[in-house]
C-alpha positions in Angstrom: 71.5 92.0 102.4 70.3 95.3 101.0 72.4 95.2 98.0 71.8 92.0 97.3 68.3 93.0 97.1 69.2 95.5 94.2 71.6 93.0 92.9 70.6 91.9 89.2 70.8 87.6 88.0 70.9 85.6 85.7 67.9 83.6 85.1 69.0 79.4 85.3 65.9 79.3 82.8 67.4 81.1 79.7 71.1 79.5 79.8 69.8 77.2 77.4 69.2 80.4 75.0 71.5 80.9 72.6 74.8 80.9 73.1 74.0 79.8 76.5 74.2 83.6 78.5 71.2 83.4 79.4 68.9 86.7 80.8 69.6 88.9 83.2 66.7 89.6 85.2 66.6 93.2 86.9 63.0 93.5 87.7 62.9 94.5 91.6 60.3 92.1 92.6 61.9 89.6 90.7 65.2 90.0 92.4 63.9 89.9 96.0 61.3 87.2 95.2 64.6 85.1 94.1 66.7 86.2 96.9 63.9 85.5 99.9 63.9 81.9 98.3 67.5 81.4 98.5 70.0 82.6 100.5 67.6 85.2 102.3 67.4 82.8 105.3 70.9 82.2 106.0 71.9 85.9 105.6 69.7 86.6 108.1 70.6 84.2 110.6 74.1 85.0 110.6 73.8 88.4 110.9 71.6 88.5 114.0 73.3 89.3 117.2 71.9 85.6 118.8 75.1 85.6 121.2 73.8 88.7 122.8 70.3 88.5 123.0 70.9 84.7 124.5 73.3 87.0 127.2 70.5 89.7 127.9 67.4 88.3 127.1 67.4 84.6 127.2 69.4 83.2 130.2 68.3 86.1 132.8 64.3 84.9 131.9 65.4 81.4 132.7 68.0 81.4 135.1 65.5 80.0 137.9 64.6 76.7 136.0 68.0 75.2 133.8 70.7 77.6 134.2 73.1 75.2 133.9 72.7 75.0 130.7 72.7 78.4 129.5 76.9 78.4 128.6 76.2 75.4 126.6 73.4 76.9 124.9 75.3 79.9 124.6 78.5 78.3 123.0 76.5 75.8 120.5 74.7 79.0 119.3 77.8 81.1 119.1 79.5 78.1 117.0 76.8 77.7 115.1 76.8 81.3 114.0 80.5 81.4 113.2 80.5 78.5 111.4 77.6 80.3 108.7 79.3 83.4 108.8 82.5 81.6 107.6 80.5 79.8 105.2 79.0 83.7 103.8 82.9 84.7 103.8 84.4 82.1 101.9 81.6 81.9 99.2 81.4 85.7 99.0 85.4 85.6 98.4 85.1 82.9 95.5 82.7 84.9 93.6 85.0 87.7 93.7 87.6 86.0 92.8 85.9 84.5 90.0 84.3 87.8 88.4 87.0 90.1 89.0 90.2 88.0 88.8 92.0 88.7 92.0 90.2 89.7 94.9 92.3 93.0 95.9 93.4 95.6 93.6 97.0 95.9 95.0 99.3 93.2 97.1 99.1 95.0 100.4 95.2 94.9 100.4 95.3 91.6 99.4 97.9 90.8 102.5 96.0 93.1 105.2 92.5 90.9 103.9 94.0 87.6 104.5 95.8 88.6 107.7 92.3 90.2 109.1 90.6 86.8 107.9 93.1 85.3 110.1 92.7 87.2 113.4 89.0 87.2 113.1 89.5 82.9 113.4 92.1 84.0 116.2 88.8 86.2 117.9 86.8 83.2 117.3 89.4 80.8 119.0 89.7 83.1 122.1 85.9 83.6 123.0 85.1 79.8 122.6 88.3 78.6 124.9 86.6 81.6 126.9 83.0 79.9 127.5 84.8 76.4 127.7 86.7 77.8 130.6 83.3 79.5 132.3 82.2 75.6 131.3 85.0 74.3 133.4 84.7 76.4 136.2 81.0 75.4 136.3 81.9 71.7 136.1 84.3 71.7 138.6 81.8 73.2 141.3 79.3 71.1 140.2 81.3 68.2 141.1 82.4 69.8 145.0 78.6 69.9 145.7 78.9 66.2 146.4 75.3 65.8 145.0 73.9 68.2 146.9 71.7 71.4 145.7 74.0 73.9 146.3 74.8 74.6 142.6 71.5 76.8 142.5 73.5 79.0 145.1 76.3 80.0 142.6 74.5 82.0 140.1 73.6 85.7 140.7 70.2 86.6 142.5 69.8 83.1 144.4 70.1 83.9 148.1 71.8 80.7 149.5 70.8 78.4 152.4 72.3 80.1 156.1 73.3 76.3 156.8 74.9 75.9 153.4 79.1 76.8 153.8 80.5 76.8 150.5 84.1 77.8 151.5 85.4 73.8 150.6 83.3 74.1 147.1 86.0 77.2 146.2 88.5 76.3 147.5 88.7 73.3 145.8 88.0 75.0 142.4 90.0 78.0 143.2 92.5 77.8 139.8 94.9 80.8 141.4 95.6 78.0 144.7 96.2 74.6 144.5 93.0 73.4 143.3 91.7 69.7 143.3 90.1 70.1 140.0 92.1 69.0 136.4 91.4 72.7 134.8 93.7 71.6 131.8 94.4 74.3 129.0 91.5 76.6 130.9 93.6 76.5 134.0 95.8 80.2 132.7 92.2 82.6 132.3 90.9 81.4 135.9 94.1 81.8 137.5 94.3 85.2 136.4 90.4 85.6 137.1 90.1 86.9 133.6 86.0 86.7 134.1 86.4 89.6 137.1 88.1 91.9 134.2 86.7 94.6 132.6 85.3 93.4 128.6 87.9 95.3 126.8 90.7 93.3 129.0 88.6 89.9 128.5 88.8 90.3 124.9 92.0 91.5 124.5 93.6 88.3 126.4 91.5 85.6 125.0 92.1 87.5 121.4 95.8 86.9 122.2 95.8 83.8 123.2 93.6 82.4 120.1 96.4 84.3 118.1 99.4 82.4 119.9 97.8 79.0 119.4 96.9 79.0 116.3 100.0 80.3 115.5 102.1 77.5 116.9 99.1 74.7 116.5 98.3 74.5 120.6 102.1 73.0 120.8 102.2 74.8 123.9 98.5 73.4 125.4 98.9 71.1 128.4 95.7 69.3 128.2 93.8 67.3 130.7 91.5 63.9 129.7 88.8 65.9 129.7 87.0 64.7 126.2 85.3 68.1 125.0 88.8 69.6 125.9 90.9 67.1 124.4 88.9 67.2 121.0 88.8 71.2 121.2 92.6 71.0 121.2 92.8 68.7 118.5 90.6 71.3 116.5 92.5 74.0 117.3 95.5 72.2 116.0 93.9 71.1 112.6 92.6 74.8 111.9 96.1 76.2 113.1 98.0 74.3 110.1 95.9 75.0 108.0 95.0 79.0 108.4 98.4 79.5 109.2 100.0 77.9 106.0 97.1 79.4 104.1 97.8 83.2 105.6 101.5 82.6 104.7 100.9 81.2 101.7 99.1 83.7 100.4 100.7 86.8 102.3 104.0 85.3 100.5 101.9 85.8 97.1 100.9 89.0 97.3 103.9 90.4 98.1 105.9 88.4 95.8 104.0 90.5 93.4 105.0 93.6 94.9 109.0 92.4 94.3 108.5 90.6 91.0 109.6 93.5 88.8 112.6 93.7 91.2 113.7 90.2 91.2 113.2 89.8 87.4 115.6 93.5 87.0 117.7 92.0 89.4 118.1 88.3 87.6 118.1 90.2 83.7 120.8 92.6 85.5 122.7 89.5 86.9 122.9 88.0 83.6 123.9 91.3 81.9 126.9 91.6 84.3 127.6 87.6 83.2 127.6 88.5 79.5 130.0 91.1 79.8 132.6 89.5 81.6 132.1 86.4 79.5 132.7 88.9 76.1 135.5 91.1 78.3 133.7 94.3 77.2 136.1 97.7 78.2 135.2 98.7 81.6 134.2 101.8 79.6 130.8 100.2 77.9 130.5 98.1 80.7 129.6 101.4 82.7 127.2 102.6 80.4 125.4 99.5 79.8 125.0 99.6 83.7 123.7 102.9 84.1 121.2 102.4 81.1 119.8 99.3 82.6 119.7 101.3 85.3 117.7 104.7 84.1 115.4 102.6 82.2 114.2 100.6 85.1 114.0 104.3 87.4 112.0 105.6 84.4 109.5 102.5 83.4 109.9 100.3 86.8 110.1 97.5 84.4 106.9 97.5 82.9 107.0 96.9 78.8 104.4 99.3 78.2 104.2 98.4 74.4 103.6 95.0 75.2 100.7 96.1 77.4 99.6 98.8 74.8 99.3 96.3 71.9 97.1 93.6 74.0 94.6 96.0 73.8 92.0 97.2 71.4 92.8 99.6 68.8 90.3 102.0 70.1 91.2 101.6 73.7 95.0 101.9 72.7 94.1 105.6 70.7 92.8 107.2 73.6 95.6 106.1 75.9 98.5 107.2 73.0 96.6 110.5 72.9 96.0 111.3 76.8 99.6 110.1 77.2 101.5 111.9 74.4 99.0 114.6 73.3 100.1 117.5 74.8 103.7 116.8 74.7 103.1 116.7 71.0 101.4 119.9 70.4 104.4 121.5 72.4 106.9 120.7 69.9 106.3 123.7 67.0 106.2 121.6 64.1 103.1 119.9 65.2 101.1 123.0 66.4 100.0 123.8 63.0 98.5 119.9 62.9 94.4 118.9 62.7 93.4 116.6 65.9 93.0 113.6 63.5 96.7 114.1 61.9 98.0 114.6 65.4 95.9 111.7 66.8 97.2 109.3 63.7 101.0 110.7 65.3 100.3 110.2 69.0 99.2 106.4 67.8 102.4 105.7 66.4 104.8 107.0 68.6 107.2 104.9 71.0 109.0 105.5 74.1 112.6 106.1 73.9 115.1 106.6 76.4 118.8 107.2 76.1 122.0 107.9 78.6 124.3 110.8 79.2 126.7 110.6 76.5 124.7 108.2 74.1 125.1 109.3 70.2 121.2 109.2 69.4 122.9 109.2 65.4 126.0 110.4 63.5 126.3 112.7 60.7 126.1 110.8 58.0 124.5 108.1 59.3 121.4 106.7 58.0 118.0 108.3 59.7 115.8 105.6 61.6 113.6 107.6 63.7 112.2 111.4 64.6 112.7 112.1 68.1 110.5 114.4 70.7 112.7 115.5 73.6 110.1 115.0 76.6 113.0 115.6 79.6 117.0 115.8 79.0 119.1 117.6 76.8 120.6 116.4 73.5 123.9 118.6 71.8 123.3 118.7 67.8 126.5 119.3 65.9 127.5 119.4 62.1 130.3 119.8 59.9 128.9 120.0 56.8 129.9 117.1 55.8 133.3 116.5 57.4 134.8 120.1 56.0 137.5 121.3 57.7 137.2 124.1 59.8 133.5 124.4 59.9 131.5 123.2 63.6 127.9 124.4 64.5 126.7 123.0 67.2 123.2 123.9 69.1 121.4 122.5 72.2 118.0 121.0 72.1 115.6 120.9 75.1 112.2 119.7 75.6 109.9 120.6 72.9 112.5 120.5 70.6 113.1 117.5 67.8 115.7 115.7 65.9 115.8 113.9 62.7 114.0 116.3 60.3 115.3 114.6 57.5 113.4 112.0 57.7 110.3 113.9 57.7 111.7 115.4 54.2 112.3 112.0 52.9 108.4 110.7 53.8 107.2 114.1 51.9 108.3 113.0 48.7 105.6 111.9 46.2 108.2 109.3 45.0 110.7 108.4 48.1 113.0 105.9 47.6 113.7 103.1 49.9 117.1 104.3 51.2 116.7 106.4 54.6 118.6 109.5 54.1 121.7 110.1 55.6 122.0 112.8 58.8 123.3 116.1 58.5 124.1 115.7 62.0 125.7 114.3 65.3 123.1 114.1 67.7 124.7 113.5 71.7 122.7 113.1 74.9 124.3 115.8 77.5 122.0 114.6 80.0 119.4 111.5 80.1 116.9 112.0 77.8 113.5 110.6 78.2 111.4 111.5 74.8 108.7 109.7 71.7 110.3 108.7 68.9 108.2 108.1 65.3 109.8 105.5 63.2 110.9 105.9 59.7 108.2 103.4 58.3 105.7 104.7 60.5 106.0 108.6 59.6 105.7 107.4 56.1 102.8 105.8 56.5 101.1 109.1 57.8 102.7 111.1 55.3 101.0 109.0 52.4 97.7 108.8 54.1 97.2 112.4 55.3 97.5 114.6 52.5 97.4 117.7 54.8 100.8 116.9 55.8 102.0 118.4 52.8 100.7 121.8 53.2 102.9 124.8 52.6 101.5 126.6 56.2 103.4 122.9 57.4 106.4 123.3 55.3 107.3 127.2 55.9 106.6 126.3 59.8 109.2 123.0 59.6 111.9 125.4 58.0 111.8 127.7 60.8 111.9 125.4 63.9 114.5 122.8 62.0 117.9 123.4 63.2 119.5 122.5 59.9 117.7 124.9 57.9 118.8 127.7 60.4 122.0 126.7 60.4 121.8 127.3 56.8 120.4 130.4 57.5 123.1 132.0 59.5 126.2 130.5 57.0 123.8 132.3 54.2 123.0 135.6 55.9 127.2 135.5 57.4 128.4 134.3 53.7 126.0 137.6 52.4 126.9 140.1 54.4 131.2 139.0 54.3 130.6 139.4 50.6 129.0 142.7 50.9 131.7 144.0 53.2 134.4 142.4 50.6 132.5 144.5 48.0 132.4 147.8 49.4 135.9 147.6 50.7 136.7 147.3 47.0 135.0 149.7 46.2 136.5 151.7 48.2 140.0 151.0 47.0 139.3 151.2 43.8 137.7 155.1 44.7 141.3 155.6 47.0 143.6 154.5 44.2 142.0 157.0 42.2 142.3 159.4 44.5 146.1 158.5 45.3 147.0 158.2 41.7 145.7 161.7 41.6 147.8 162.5 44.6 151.0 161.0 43.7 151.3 163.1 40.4 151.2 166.5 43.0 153.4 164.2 45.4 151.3 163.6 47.9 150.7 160.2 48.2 151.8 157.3 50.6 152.1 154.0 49.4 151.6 152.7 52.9 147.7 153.7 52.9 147.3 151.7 49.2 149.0 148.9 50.9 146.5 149.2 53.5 144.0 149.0 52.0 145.0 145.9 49.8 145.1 144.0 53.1 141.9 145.1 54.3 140.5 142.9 51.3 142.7 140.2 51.3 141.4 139.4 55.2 137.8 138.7 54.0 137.7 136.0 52.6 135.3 134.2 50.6 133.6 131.6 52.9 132.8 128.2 51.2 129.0 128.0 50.9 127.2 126.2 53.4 124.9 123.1 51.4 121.2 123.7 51.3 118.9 121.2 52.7 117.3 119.2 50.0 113.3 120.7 49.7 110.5 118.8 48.0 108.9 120.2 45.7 105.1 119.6 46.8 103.5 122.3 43.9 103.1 119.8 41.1 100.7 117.4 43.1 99.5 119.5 45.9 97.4 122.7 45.5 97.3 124.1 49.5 
């Protein structure tokens, strides 16, 4: 009641308006001016305590007069109150449910809401077969008074008549004996003289036995003809069915949702397994089909998060690309040397790739698709230069690390054709490999639209981190330095023959040591030079 006295409306008035919104009003007085004329009055009945202050205040003041009727007063009122409170609960739940969309967040809230809706009916259940028994107890005695006026002497602070004996009266209505009374579906709290309990013992027993009959629809009620007993049966029945296929109904729901991503793995994992057979794949592929569909479900739970990304607005959809791949971006070295708008026009563009041990990301020689940003895993990059014989480098990259530079040099040409360029080499998962991968089209796209891209801070930086280059490098610096060594071993012949010749003619020379010497040369050979990677030239068209 006091938020919805701080609760802002719509005014009915201005719907009308244009495009039929209508005002919201948030004025304080205007809120609880509307709310006192509304639904003010029913709030406020059903959330007085009236079944307790009937219990202490009302039937001790008139005890002496119409007791009697004080459980029946007491059990309309309760009624009466339950019944508005339900009302409250189910229009309070529809709102919900109609602003929001669902009315719990996650399945198991949704299940422990319902299931508490349904052992509150359960609590309700309990205390009114509790006052109908107290009713039937009453009735019974009632009738064993055989018109007389003893019934005054069975309520508390009456003192009874000496001459009145009320031993036949109790006897007769004792429900633990054999009583002469019909007690009906009341006849299990009297015989264990539930009333004489302690509260916390009443409420748990009645609570229990609400929950048992509504459960099974009072199939297991042995009624008497009783008419208020007989209809209260037939209630209980009715609201029985229908809470119960309502609870399970909806229980089922909620946590069908929890196992919908399973089931719908399970069924696309069933029909894989169907394929396969049906196209008698190797045994071979068939296993790492399995354990991709496997990884990729461990690593996205089966959630298609580009589907969910694109649904959204293009603002939205920046921030989330940028909180999500940011910082694993900045890690890789290449991009370091990037602006926040270059690297948030990257982080917008890049998807989610995942690949198994032993997966070929690409093949030398292969055309280049995609850049790829190790996030977890390891990837082997090898070469052969081209398929010569004798030559293998082969490096590991880890997280931080990238593949597919060539494609970046193919989007920083002014003039790029439309062919992808081919690898320069064979890129193999060692481990899985969870990473972001920026498509070929896509990196174009920001290498024609950013200009800073093609700075020469950018370039120098790209030819130190990318593995090809360095592996140019070292066959460069190896090739320079074996034709060094090859030079000053010749040299150094050439200054011993000299020398020998000069020593032969006094006849002291061996021809051993020349023929030495000659094989010393002969071993280091001239390696066959290791191809550059293809640079653009950026100095025509870019100044920085």
């Amino acid at each position: 009641m006091m938020i919805k006295f701080r609760t802002a409306y719509i005014n009915p008035s201005s719907k009308l308006g244009v495009f039929g919104r209508g005002d919201l009003i948030t004025d304080h007085k205007e809120i609880a001016k509307q709310y006192l004329s509304s639904d003010f009055a029913v709030d406020l009945v059903a959330s007085l305590p009236l079944p307790q202050i009937i219990i202490w205040s009302v039937i001790p003041a008139i005890k002496y007069s119409s007791s009697e009727h004080g459980n029946d007063m007491l059990l309309l009122i309760a009624l009466f109150q339950y019944i508005l409170r339900l009302y409250l609960m189910v229009s309070l739940n529809n709102k919900i449910v109609k602003i929001t969309g669902v009315f719990a967040k996650t399945a198991w809230q949704g299940a422990a809401y319902n299931l508490l809706l349904y052992m509150i009916a359960s609590h309700v259940l309990g205390a009114l077969w509790y006052l109908l028994s107290v009713d039937r107890q009453i009735a019974c005695w009632k009738k064993y008074c055989n018109g007389t006026d003893c019934v005054q002497y069975l309520y508390c602070g009456v003192i009874p008549d000496p001459s009145w004996n009320g031993t036949l009266v109790f006897s007769n209505c004792d429900a633990s004996g054999s009583p002469n009374f019909d007690f009906g579906m009341f006849q299990p709290l009297l015989f264990n003289q539930t009333p004489n309990q302690s509260f916390l013992k009443k409420y748990i027993y009645c609570l229990w036995w609400g929950l048992q009959n509504l459960s099974c629809y009072g199939q297991t009620l042995t009624v008497s003809t009783f008419l208020g007993e007989t209809l209260y049966a037939i209630f209980l029945a009715m609201v029985g069915l229908v809470l119960f296929a309502h609870l399970i109904g909806k229980v089922q729901t909620y946590l069908q949702s929890i196992t919908a991503r399973v089931e719908e793995w399970r069924i696309k994992q069933r029909d894989t397994e169907e394929w396969m057979r049906h196209r008698r794949l190797p045994h071979q592929l068939q296993e790492r089909v399995r354990r991709f569909i496997h990884y990729k479900w461990l690593a996205t739970r089966g959630v298609d998060e580009e589907s969910i990304l694109i649904a959204l607005p293009a603002d939205l959809r920046r921030d989330i690309k940028r909180h999500l791949c940011l910082d694993l971006v900045r890690r890789v070295p290449l991009f370091s040397q990037m602006d926040d708008q270059l690297l948030d026009a990257i982080c917008e563009r890049l998807v989610s790739s995942l690949s198994t041990e032993r997966t070929y990301i690409v093949r030398e020689g292969d055309p280049v698709t995609e850049m790829l940003f190790i996030i977890r895993g390891k990837l082997e990059s090898s070469t052969t230069d081209g398929g010569r014989s004798g030559f293998f480098n082969s490096i590991t990259l880890k997280p931080g690390d990238f593949c597919g530079e060539e494609l970046l040099e193919w989007a920083l040409v002014p003039k790029s054709t439309v062919n992808l360029p081919s690898s320069t080499r064979t890129v193999k998962a060692i481990l899985e490999v969870e990473a972001f991968a920026l498509r070929a089209e896509d990196l174009r796209f920001v290498a024609s639209q950013f200009r800073r891209l093609h700075s020469r801070k950018l370039q120098h930086t790209f030819r130190y981190y990318s593995h090809h280059w360095r592996t140019w490098a070292a066959c460069f610096i190896q090739h320079a330095w074996r034709r060094h060594k090859r030079r000053k071993m010749a040299k150094d012949l050439r200054m011993r023959e000299s020398f020998s010749s000069m020593r032969s003619y006094e006849g002291y020379a061996s021809p051993e040591q020349n023929l030495g010497l000659i094989r010393g040369v002969s071993i280091i050979k001239e390696l066959p030079k290791f191809r550059k990677p293809s640079e653009p030239d950026f100095s025509a068209e870019h100044d920085d």
